[in-house]
PyMOL commands that place a pseudoatom at each C-alpha (Angstrom):
pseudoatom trace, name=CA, resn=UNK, resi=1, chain=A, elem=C, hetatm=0, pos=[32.256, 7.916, -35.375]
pseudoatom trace, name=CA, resn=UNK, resi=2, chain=A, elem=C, hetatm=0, pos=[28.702, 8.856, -35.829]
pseudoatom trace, name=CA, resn=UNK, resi=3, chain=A, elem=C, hetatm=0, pos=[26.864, 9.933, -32.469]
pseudoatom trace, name=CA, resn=UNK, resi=4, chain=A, elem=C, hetatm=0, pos=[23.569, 8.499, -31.843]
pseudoatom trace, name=CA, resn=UNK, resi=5, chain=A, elem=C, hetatm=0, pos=[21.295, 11.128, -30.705]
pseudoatom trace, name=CA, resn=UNK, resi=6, chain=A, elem=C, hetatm=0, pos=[18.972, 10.876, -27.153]
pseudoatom trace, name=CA, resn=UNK, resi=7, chain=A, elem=C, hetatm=0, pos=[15.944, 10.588, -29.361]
pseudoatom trace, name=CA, resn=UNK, resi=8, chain=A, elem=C, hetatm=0, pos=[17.560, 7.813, -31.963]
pseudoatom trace, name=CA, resn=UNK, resi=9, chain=A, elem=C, hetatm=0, pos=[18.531, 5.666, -28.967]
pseudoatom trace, name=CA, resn=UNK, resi=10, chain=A, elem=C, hetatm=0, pos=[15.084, 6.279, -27.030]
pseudoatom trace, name=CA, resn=UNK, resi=11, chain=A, elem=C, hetatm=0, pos=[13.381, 4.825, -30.288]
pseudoatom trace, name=CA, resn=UNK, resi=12, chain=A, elem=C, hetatm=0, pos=[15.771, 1.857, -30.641]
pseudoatom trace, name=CA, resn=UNK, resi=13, chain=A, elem=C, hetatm=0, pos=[15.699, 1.250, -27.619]
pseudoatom trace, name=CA, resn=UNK, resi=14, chain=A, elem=C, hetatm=0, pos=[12.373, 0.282, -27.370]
pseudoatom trace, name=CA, resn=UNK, resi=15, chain=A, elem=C, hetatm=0, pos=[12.321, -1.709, -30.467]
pseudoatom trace, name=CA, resn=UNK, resi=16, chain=A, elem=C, hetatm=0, pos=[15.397, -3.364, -29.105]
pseudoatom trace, name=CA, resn=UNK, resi=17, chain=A, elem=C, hetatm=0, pos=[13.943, -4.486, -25.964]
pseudoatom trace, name=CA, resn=UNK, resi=18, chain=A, elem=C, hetatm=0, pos=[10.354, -5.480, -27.065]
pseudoatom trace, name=CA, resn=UNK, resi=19, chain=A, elem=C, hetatm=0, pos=[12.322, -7.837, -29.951]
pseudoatom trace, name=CA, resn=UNK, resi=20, chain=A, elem=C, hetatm=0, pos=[14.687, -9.566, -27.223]
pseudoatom trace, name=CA, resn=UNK, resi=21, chain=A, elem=C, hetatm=0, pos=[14.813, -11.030, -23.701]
pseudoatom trace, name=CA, resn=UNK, resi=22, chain=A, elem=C, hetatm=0, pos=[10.953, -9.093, -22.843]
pseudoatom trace, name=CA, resn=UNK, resi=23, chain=A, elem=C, hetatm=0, pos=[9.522, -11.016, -25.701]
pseudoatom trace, name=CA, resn=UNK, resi=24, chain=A, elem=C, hetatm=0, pos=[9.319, -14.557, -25.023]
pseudoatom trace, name=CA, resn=UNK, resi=25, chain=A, elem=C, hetatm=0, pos=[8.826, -15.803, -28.179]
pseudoatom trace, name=CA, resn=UNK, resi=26, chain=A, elem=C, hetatm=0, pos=[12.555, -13.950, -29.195]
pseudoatom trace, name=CA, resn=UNK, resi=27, chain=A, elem=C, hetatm=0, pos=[14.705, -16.415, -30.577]
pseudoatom trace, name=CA, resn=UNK, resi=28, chain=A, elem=C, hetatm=0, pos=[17.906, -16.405, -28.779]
pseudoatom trace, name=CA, resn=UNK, resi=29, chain=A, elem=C, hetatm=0, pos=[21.235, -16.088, -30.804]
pseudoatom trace, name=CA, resn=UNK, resi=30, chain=A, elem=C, hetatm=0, pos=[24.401, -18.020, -30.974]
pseudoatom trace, name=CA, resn=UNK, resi=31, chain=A, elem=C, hetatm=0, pos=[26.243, -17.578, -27.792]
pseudoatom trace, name=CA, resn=UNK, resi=32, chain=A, elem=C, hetatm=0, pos=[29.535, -14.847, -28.090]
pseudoatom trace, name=CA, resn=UNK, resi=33, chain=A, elem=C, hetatm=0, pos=[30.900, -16.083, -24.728]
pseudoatom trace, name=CA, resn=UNK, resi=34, chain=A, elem=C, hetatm=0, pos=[31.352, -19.637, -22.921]
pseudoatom trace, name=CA, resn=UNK, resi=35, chain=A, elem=C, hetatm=0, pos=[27.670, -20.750, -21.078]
pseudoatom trace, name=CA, resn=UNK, resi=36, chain=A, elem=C, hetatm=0, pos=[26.645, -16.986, -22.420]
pseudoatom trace, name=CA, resn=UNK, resi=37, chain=A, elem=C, hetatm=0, pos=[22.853, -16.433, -23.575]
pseudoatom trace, name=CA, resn=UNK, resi=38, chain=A, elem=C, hetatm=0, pos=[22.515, -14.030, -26.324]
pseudoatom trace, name=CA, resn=UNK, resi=39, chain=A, elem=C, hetatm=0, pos=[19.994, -11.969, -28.017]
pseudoatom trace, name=CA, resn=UNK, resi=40, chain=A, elem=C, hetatm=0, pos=[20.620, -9.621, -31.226]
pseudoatom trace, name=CA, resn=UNK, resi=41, chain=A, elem=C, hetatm=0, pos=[18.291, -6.855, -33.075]
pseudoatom trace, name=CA, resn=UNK, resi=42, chain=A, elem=C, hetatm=0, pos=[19.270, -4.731, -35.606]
pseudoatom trace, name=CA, resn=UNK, resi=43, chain=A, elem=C, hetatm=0, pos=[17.104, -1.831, -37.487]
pseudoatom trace, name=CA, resn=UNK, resi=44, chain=A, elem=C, hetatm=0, pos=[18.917, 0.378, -40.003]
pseudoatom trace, name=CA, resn=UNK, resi=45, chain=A, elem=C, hetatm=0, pos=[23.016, 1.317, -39.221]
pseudoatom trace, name=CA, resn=UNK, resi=46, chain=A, elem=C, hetatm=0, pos=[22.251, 0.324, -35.007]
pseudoatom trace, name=CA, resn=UNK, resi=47, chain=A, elem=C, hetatm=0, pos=[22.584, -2.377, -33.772]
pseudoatom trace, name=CA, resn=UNK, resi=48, chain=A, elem=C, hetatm=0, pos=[21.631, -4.147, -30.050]
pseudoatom trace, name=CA, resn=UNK, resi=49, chain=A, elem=C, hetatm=0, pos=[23.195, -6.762, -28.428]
pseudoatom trace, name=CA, resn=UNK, resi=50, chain=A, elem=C, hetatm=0, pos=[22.996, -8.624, -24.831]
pseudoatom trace, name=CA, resn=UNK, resi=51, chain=A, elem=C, hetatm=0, pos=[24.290, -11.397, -23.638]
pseudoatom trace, name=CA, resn=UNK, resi=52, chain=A, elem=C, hetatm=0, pos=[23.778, -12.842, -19.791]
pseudoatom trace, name=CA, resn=UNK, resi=53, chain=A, elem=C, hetatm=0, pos=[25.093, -15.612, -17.947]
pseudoatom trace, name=CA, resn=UNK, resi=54, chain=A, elem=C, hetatm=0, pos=[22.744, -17.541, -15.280]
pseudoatom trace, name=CA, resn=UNK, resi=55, chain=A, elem=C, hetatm=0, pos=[19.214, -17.885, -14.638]
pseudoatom trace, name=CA, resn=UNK, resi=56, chain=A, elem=C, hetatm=0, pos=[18.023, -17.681, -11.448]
pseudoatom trace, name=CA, resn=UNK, resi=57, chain=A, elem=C, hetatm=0, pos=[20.968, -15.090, -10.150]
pseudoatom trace, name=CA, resn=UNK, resi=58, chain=A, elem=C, hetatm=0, pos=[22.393, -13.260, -13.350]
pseudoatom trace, name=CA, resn=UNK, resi=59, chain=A, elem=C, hetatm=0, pos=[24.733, -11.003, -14.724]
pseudoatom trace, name=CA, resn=UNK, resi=60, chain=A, elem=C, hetatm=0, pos=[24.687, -9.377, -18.027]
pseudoatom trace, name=CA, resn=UNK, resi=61, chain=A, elem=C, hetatm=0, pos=[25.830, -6.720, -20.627]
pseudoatom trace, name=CA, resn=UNK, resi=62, chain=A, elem=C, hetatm=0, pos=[23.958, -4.533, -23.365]
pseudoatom trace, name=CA, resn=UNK, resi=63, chain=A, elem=C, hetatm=0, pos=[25.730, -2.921, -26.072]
pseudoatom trace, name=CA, resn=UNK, resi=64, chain=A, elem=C, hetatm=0, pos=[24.522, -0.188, -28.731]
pseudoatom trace, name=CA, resn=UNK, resi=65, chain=A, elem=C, hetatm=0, pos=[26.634, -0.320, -32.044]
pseudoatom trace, name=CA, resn=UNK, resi=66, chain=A, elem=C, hetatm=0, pos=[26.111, 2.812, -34.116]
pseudoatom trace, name=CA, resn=UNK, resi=67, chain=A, elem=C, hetatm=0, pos=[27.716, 1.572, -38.014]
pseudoatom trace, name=CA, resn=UNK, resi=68, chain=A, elem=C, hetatm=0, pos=[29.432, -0.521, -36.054]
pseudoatom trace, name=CA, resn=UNK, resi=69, chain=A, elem=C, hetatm=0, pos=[30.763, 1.125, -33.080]
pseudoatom trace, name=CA, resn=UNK, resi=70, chain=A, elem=C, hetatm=0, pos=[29.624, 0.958, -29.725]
pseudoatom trace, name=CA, resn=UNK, resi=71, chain=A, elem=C, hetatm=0, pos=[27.938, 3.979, -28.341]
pseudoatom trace, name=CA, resn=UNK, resi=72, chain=A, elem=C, hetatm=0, pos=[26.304, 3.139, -25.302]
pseudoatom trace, name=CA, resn=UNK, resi=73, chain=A, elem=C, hetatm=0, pos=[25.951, 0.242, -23.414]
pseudoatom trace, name=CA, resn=UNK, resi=74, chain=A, elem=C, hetatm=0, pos=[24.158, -1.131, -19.817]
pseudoatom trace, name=CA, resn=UNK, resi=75, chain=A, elem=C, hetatm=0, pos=[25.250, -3.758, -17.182]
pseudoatom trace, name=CA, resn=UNK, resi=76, chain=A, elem=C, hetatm=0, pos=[23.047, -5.593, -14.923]
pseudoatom trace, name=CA, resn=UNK, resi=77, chain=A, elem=C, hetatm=0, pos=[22.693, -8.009, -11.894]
pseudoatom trace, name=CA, resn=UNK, resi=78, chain=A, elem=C, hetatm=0, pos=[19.667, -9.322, -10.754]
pseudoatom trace, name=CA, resn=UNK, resi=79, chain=A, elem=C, hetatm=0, pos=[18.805, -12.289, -8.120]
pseudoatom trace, name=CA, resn=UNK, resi=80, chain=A, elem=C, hetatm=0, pos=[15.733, -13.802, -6.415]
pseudoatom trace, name=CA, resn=UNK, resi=81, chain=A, elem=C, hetatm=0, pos=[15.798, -13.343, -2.759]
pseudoatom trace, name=CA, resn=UNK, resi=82, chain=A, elem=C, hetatm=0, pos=[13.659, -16.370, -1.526]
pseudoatom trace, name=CA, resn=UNK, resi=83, chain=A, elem=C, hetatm=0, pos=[14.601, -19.757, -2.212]
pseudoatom trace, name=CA, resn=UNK, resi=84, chain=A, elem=C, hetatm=0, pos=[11.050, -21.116, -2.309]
pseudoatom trace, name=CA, resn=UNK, resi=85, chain=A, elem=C, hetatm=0, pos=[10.055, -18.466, -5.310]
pseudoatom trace, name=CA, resn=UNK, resi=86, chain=A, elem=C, hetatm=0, pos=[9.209, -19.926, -8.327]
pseudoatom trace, name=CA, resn=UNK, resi=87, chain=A, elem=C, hetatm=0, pos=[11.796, -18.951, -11.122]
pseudoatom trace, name=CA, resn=UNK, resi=88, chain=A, elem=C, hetatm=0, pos=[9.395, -19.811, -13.917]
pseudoatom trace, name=CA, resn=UNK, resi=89, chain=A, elem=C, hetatm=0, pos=[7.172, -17.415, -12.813]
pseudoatom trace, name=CA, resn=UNK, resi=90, chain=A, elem=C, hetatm=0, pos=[8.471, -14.819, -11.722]
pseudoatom trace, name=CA, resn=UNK, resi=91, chain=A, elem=C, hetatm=0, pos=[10.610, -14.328, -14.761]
pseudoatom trace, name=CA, resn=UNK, resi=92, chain=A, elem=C, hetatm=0, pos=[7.714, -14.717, -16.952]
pseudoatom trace, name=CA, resn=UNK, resi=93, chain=A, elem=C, hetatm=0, pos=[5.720, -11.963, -15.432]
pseudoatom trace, name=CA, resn=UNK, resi=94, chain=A, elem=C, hetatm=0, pos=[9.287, -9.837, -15.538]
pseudoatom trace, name=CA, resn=UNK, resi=95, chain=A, elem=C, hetatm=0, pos=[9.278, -10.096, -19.192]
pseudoatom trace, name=CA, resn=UNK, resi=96, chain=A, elem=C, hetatm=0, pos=[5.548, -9.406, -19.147]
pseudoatom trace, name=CA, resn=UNK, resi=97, chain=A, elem=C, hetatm=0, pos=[6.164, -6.330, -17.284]
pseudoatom trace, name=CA, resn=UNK, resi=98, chain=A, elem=C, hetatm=0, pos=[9.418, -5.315, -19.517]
pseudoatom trace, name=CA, resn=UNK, resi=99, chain=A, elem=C, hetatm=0, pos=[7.124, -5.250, -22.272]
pseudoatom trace, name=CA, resn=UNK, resi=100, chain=A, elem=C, hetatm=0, pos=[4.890, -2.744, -20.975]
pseudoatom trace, name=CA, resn=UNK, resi=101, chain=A, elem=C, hetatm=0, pos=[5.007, 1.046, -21.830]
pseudoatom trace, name=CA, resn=UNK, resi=102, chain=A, elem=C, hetatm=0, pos=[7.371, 2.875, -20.802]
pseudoatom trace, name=CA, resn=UNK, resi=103, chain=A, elem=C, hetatm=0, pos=[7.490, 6.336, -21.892]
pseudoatom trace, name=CA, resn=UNK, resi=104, chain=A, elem=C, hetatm=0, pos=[6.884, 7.491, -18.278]
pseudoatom trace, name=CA, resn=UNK, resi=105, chain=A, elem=C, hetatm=0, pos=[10.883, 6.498, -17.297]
pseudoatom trace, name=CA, resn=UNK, resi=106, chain=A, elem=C, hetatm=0, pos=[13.976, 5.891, -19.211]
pseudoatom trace, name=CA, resn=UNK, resi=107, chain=A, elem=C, hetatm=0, pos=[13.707, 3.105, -21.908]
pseudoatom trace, name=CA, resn=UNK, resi=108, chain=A, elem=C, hetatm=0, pos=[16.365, 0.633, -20.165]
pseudoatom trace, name=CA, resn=UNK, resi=109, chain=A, elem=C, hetatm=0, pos=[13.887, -1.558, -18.547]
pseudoatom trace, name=CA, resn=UNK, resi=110, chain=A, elem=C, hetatm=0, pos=[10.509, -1.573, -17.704]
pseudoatom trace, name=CA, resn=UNK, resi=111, chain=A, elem=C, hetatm=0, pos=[7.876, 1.138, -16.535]
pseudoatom trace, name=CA, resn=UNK, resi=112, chain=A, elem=C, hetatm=0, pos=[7.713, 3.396, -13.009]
pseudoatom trace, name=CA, resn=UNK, resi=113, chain=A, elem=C, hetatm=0, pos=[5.277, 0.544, -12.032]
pseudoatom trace, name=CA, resn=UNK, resi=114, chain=A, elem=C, hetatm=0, pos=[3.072, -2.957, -13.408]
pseudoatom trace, name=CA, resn=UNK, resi=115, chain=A, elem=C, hetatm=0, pos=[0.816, -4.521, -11.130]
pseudoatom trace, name=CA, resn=UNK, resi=116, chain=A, elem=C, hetatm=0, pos=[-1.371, -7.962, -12.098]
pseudoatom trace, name=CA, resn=UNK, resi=117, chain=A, elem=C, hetatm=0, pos=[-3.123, -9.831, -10.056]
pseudoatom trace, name=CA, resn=UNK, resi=118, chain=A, elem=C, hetatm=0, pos=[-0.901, -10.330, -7.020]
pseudoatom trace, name=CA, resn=UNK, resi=119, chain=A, elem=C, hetatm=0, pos=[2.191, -9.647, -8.653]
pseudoatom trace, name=CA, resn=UNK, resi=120, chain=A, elem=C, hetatm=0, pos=[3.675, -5.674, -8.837]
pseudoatom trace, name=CA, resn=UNK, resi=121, chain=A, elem=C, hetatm=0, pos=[6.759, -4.602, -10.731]
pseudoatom trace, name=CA, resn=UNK, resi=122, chain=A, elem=C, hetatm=0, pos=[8.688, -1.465, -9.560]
pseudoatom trace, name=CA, resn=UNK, resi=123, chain=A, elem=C, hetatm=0, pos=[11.397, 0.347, -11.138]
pseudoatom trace, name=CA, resn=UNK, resi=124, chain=A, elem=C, hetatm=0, pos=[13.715, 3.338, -9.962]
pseudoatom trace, name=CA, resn=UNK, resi=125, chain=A, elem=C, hetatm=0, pos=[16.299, 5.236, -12.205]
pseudoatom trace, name=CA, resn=UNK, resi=126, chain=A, elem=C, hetatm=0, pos=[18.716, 8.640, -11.642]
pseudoatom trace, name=CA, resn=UNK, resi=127, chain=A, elem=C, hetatm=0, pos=[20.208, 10.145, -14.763]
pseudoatom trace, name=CA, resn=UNK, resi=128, chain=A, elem=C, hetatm=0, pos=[19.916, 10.055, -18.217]
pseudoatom trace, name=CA, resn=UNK, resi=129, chain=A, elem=C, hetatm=0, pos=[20.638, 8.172, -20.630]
pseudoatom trace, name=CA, resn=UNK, resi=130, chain=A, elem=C, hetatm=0, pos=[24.316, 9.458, -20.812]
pseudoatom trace, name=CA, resn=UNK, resi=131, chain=A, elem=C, hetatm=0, pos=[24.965, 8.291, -17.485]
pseudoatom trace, name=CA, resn=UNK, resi=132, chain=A, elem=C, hetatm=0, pos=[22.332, 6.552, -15.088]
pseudoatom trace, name=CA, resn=UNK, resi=133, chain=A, elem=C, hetatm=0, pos=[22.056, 3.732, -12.545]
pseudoatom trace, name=CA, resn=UNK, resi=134, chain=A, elem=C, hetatm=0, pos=[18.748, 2.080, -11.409]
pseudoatom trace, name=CA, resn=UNK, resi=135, chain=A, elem=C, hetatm=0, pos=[17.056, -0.784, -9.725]
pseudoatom trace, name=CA, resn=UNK, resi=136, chain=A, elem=C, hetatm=0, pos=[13.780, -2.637, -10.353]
pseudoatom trace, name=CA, resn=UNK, resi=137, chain=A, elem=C, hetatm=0, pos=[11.924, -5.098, -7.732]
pseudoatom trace, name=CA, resn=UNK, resi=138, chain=A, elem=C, hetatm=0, pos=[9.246, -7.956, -8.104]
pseudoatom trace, name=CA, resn=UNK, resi=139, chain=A, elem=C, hetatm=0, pos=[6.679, -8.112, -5.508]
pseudoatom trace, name=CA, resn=UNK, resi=140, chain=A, elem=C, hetatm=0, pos=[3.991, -10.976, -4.649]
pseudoatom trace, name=CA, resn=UNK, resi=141, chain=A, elem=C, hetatm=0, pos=[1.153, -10.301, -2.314]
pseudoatom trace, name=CA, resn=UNK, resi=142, chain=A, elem=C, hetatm=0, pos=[3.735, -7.743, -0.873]
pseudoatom trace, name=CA, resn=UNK, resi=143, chain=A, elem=C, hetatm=0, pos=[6.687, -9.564, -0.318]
pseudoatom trace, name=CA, resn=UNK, resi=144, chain=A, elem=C, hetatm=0, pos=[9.962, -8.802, -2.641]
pseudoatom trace, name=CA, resn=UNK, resi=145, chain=A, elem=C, hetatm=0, pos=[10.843, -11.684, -4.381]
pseudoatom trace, name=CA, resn=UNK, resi=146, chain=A, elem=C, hetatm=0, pos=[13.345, -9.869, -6.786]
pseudoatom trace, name=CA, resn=UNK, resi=147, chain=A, elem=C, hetatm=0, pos=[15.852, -7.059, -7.456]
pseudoatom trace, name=CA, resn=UNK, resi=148, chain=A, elem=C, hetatm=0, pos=[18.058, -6.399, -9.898]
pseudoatom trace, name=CA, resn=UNK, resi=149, chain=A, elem=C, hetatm=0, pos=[20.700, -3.169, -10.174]
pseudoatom trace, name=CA, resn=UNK, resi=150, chain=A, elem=C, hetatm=0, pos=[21.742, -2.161, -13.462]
pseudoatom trace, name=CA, resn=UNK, resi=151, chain=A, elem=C, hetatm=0, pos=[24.188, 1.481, -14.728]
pseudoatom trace, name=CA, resn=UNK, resi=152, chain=A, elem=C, hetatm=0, pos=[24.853, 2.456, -17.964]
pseudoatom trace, name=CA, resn=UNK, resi=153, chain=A, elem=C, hetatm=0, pos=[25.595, 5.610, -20.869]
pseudoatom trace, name=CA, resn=UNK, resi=154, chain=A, elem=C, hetatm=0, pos=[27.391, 6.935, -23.646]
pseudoatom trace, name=CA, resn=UNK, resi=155, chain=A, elem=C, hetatm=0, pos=[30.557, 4.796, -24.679]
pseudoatom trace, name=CA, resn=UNK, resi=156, chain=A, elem=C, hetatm=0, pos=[33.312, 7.240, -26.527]
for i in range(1, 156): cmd.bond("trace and resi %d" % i, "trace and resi %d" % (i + 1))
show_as sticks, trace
zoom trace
């Protein structure tokens, strides 16, 4: 098997995640898994898939293929903490602030930090890329409407 290199995976990465979920006008893919939502991007021999179940509260899975072997991969979970939040919204300014830059912090989610208007994104992460975990929150006017925890690396 081919090894994908730090730099190779950075740079897919990115394309990966601005060509998915973050970009609302992705088209979602035919599901691999029962009630499953799936999104798929190739460029060149790599290859990016993830696939979540839920919507409000969800779980999910991305996988790195590498001609067709996996090579790295990421699970999440993220929920809303108040019942009153609107879901809508908030996950429309989450995929507003995954599309941001994020050179500044691993590329597994969004930026350090997004702020607009009243909303403000934050995201933590320890490690690299061979071997990290992380969490990001949603904030409005100051209160945390959102956190999700997601771990990943290398697959061999």
């Amino acid at each position: 098997m081919d090894k994908i290199t730090t730099k190779e995976l950075t740079d897919f990465l990115d394309k990966a995640n601005k060509n998915t979920y973050a970009n609302k006008d992705a088209p979602k893919v035919l599901s691999t898994r029962l009630k499953s939502e799936d999104y798929h991007f190739e460029k060149g021999d790599l290859i990016y898939h993830d696939t979540y179940f839920g919507s409000r509260d969800f779980l999910g899975e991305e996988v790195v293929y590498k001609n067709n072997e996996p090579v790295w991969g990421m699970n999440y979970y993220g929920h809303i903490l108040l019942a009153v939040t609107d879901e809508k919204e908030l996950y429309d300014f989450l995929r507003e602030a995954l599309m941001q830059e994020n050179s500044d912090i691993l590329p597994v989610r969004g930026a350090k930090s997004y702020q607009k208007n009243d909303w403000e994104y934050k995201n933590a992460v320890n490690g690299k890329l061979n071997q990290f975990t992380g969490a990001e929150e949603i904030y409005r006017t100051g209160v945390l409407l959102y956190r999700a925890y997601y771990h990943g690396g290398f697959i061999e």
